[in-house]
LUMDREN-384224 format. One record per residue: residue in three letters; chain; x, y, z of N, C-alpha, C, O, CB in turn. Coordinates in nm, 2 decimals, decimal comma. Atoms other than C-alpha are relative to their C-alpha. Glycine has a CB too. Layout:
{r->ALA; c->A; n.xx->X; n.yy->Y; n.zz->Z; ca.xx->X; ca.yy->Y; ca.zz->Z; c.xx->X; c.yy->Y; c.zz->Z; o.xx->X; o.yy->Y; o.zz->Z; cb.xx->X; cb.yy->Y; cb.zz->Z}
...
***
This chain:
{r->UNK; c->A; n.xx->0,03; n.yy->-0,14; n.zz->0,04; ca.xx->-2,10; ca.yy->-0,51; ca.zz->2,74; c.xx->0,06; c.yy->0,09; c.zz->0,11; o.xx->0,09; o.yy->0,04; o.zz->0,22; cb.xx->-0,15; cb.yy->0,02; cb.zz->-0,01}
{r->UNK; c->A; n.xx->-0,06; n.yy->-0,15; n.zz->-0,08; ca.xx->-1,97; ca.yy->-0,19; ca.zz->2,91; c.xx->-0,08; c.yy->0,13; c.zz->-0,05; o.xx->-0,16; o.yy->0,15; o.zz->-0,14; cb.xx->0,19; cb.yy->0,03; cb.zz->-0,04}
{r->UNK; c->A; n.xx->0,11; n.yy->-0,13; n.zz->-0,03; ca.xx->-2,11; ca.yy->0,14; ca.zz->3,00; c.xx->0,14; c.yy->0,14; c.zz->-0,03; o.xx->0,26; o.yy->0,13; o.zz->-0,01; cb.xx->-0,10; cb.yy->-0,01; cb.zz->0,23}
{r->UNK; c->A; n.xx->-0,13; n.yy->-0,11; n.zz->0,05; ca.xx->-1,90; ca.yy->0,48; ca.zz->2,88; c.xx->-0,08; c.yy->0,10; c.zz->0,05; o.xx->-0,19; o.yy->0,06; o.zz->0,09; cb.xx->0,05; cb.yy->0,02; cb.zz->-0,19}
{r->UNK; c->A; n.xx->0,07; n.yy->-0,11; n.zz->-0,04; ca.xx->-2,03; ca.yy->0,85; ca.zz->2,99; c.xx->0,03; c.yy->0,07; c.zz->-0,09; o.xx->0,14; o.yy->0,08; o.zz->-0,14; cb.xx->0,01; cb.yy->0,05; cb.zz->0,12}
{r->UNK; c->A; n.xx->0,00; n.yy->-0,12; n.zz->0,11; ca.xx->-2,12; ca.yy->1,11; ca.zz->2,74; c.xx->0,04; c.yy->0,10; c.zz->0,02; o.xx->-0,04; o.yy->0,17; o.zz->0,09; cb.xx->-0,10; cb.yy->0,02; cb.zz->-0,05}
{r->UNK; c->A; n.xx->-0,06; n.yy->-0,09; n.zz->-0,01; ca.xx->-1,88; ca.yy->1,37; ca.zz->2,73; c.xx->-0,07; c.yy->0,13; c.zz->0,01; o.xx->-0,05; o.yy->0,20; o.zz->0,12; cb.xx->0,07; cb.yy->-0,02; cb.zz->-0,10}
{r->UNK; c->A; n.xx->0,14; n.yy->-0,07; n.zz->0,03; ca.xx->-2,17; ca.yy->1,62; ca.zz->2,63; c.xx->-0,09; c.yy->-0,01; c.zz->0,09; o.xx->-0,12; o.yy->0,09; o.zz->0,15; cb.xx->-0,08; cb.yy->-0,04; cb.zz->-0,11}
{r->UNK; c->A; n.xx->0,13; n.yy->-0,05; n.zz->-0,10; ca.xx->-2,44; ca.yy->1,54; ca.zz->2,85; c.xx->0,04; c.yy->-0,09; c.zz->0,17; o.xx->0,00; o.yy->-0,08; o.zz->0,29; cb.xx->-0,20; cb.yy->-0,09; cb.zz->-0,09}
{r->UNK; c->A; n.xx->-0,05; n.yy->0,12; n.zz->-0,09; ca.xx->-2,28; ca.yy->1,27; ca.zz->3,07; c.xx->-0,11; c.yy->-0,06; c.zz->0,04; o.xx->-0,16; o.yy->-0,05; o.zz->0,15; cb.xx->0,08; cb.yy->0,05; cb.zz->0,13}
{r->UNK; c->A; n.xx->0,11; n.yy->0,14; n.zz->0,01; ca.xx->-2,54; ca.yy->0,99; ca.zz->3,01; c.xx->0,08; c.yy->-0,09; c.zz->-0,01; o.xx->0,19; o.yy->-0,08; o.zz->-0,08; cb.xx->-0,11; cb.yy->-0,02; cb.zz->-0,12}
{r->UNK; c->A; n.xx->-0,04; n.yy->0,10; n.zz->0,01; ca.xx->-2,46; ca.yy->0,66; ca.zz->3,05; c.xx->-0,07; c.yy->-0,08; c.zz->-0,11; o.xx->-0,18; o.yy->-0,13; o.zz->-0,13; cb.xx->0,00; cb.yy->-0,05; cb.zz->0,13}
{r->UNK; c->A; n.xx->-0,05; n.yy->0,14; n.zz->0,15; ca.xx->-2,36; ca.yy->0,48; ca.zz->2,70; c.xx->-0,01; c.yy->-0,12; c.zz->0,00; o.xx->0,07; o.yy->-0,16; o.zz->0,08; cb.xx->0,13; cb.yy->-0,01; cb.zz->-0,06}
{r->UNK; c->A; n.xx->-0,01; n.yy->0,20; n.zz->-0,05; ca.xx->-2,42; ca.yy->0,09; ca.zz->2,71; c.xx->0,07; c.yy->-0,01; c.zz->-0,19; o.xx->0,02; o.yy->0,03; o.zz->-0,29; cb.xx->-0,26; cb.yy->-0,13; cb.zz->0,04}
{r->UNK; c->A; n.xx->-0,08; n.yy->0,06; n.zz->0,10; ca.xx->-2,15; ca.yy->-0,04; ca.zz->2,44; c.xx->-0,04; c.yy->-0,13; c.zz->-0,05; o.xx->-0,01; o.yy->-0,23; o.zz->0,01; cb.xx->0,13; cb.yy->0,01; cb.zz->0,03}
{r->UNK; c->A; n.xx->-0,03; n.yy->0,18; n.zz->0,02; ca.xx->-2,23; ca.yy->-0,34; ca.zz->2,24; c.xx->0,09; c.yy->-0,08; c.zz->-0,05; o.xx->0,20; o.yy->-0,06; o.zz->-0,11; cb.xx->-0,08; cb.yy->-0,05; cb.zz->-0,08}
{r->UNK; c->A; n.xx->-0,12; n.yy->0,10; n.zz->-0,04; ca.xx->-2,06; ca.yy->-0,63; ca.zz->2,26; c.xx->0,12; c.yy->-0,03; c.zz->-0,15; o.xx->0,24; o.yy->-0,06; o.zz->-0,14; cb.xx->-0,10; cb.yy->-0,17; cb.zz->0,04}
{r->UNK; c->A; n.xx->-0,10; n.yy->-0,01; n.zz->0,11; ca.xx->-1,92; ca.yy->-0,61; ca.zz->1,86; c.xx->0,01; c.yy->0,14; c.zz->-0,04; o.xx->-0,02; o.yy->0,19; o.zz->-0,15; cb.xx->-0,04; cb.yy->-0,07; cb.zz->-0,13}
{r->UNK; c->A; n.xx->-0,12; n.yy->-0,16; n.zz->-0,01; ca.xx->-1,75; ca.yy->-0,24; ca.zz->1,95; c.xx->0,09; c.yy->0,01; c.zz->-0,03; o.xx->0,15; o.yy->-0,02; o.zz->0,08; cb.xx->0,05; cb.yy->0,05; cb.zz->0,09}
{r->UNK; c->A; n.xx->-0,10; n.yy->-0,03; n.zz->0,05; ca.xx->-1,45; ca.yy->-0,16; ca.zz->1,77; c.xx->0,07; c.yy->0,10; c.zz->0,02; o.xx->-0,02; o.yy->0,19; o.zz->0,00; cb.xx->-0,02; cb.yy->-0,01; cb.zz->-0,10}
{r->UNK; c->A; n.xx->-0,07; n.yy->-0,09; n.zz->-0,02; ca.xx->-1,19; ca.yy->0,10; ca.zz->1,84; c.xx->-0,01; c.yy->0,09; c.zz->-0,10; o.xx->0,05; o.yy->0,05; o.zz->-0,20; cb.xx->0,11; cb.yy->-0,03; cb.zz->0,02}
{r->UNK; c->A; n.xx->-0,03; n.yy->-0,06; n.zz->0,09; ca.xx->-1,25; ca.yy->0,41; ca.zz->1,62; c.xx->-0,12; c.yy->0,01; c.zz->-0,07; o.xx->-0,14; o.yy->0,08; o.zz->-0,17; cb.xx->0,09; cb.yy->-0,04; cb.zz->-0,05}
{r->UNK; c->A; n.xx->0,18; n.yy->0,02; n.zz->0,05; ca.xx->-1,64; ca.yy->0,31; ca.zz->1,56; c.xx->-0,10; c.yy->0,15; c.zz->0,06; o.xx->-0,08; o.yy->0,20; o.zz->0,17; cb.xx->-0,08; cb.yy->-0,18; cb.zz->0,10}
{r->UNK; c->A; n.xx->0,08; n.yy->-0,10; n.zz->-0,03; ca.xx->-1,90; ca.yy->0,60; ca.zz->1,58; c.xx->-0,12; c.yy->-0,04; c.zz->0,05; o.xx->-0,20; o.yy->-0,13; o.zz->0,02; cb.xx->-0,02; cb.yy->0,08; cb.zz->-0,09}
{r->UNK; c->A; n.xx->0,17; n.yy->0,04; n.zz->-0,08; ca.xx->-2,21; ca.yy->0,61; ca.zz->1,81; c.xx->-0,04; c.yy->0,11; c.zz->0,01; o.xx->0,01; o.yy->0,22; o.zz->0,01; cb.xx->-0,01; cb.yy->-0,06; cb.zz->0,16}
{r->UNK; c->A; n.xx->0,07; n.yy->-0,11; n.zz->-0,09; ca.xx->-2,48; ca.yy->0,79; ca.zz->1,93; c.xx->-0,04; c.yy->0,04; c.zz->0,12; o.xx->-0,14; o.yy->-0,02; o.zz->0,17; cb.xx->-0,06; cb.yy->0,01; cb.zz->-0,01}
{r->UNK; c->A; n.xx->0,11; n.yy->0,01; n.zz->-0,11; ca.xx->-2,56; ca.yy->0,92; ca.zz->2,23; c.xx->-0,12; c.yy->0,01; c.zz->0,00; o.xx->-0,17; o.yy->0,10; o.zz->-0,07; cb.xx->0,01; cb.yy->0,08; cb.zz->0,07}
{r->UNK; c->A; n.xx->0,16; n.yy->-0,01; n.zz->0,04; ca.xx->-2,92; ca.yy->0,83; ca.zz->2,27; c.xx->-0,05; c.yy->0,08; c.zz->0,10; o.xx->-0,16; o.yy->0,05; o.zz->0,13; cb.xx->-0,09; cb.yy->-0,15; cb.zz->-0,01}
{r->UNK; c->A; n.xx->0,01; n.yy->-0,09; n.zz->-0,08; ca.xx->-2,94; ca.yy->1,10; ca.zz->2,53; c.xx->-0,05; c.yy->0,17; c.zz->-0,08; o.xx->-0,15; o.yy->0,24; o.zz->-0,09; cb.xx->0,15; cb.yy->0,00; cb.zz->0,07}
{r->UNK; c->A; n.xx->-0,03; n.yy->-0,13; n.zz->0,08; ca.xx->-2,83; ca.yy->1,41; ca.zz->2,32; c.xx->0,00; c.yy->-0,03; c.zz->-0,11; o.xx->-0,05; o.yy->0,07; o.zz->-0,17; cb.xx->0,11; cb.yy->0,07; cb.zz->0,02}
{r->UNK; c->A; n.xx->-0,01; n.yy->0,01; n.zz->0,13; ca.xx->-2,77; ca.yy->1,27; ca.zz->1,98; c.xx->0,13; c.yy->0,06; c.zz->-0,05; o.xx->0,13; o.yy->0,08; o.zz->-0,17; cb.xx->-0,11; cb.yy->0,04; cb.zz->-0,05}
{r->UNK; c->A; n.xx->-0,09; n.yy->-0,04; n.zz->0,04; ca.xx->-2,42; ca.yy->1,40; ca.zz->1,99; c.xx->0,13; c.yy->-0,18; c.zz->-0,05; o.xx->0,15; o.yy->-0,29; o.zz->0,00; cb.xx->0,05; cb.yy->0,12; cb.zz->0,13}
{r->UNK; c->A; n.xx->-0,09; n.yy->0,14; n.zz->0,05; ca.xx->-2,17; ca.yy->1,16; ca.zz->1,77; c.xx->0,13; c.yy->-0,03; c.zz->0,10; o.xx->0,20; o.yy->0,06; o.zz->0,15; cb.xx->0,07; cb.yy->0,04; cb.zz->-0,17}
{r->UNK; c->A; n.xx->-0,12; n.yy->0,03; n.zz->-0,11; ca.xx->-1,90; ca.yy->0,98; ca.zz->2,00; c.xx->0,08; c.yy->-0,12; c.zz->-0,07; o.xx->0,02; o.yy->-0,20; o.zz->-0,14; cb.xx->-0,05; cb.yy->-0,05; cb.zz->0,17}
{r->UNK; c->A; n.xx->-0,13; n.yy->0,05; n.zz->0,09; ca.xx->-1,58; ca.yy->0,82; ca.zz->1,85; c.xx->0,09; c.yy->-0,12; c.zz->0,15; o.xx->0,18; o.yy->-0,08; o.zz->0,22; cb.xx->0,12; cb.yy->0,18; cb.zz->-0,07}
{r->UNK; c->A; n.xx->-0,04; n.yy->0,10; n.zz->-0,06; ca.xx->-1,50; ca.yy->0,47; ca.zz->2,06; c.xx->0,16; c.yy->0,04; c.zz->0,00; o.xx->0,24; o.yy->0,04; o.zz->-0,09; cb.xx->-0,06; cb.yy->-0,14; cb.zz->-0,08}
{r->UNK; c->A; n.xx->-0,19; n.yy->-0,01; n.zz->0,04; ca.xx->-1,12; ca.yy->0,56; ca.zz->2,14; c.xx->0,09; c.yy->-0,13; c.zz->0,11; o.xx->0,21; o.yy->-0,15; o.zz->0,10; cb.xx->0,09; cb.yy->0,23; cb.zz->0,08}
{r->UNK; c->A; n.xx->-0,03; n.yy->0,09; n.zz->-0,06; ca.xx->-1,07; ca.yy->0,26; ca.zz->2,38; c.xx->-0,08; c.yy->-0,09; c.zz->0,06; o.xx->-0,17; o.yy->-0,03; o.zz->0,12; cb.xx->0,07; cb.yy->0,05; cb.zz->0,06}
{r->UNK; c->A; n.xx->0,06; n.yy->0,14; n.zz->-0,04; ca.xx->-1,23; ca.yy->-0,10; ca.zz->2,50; c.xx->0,05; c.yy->-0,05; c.zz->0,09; o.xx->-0,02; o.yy->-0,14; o.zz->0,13; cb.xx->0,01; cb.yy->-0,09; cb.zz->-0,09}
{r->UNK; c->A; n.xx->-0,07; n.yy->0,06; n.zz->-0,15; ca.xx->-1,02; ca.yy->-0,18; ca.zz->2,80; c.xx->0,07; c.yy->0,09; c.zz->0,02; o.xx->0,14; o.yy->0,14; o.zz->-0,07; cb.xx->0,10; cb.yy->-0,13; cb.zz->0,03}
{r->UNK; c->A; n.xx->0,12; n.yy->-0,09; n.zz->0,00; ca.xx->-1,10; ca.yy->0,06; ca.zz->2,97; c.xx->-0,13; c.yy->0,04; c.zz->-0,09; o.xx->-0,08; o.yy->0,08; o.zz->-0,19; cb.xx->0,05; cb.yy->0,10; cb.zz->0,02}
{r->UNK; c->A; n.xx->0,06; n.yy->-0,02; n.zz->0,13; ca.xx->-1,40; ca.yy->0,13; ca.zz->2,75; c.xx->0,04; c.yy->0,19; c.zz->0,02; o.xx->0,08; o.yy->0,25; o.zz->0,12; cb.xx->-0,20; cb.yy->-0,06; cb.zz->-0,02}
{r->UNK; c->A; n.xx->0,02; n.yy->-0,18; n.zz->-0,07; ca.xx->-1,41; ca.yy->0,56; ca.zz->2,68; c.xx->0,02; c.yy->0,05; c.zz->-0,13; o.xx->0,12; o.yy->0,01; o.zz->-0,20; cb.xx->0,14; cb.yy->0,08; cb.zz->0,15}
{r->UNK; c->A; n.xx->0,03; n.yy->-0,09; n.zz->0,07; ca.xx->-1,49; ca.yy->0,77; ca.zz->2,44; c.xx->0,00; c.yy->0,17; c.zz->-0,01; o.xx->0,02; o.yy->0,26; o.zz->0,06; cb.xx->-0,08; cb.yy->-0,03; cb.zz->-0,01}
{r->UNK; c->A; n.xx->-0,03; n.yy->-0,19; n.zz->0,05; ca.xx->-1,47; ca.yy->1,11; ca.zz->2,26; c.xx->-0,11; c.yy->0,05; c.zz->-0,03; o.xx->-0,20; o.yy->-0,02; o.zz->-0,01; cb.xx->0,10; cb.yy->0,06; cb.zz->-0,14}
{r->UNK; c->A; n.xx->0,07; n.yy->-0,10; n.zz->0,09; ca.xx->-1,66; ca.yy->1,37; ca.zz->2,08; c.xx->0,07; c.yy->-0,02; c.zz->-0,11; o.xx->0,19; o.yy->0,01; o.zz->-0,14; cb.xx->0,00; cb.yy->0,15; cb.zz->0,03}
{r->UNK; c->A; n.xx->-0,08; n.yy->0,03; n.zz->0,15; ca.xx->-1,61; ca.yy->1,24; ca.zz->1,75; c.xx->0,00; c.yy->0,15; c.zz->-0,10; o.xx->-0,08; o.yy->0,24; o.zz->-0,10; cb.xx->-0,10; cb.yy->-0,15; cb.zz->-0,10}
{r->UNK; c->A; n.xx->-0,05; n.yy->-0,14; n.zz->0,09; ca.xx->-1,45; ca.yy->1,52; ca.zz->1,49; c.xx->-0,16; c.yy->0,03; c.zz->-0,11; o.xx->-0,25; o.yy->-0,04; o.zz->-0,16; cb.xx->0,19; cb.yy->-0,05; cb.zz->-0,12}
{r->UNK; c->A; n.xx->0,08; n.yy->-0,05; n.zz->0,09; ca.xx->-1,66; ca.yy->1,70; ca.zz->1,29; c.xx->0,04; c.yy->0,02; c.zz->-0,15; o.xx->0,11; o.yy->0,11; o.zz->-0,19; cb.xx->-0,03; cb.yy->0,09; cb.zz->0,06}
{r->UNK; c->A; n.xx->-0,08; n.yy->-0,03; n.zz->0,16; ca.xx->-1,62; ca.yy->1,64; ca.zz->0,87; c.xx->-0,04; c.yy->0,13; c.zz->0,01; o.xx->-0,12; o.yy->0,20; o.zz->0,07; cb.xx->-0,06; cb.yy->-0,09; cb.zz->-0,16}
{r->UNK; c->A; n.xx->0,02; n.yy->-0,14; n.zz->0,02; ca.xx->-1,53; ca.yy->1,93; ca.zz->0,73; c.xx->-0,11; c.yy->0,00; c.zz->-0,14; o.xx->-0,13; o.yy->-0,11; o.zz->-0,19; cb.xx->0,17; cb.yy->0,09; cb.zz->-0,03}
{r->UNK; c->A; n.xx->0,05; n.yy->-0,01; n.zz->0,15; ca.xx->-1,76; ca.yy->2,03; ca.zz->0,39; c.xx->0,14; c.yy->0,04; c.zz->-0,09; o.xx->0,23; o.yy->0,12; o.zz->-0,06; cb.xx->-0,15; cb.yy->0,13; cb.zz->-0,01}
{r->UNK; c->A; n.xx->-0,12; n.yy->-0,08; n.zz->0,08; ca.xx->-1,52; ca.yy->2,07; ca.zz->0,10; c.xx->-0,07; c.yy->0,08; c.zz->-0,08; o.xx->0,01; o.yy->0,14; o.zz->-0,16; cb.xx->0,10; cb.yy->-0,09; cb.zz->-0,08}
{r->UNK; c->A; n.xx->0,03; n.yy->-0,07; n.zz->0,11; ca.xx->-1,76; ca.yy->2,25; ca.zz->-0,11; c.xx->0,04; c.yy->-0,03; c.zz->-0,11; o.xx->0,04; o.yy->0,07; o.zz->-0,18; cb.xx->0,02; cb.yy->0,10; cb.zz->0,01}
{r->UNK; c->A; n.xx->-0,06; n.yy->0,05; n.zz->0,12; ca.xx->-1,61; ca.yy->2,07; ca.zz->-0,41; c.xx->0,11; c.yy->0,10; c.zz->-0,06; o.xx->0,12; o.yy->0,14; o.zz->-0,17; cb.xx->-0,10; cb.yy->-0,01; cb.zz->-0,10}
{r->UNK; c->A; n.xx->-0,16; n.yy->-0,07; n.zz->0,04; ca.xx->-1,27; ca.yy->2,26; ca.zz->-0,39; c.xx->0,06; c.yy->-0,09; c.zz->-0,03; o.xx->0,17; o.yy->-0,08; o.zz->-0,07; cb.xx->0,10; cb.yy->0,06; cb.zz->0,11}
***
């Protein structure tokens, strides 16, 4: 396992061990969504925000 810092609050993330590149989490700090962008090194984003399409 590996540890990542939350972009947002900068809490320390504990990653579990079946983490995938591109996988969404939560910080259980803030509850802001974070987007796994690398595993060696581990490190993460602020995952994007869907847009609504309003059924355009």
């Amino acid at each position: 396992m590996s540890t990542v810092t939350c972009p947002e609050c900068a809490a320390e993330v504990t990653l579990d061990a079946g983490t995938e590149v591109g996988e969404i989490i939560v910080c259980p700090d803030c509850g802001v969504d974070l987007e796994i962008t690398a595993l060696e090194p581990a490190a993460v984003q602020l995952a994007p925000m869907e847009q609504e399409d309003w059924g355009e």
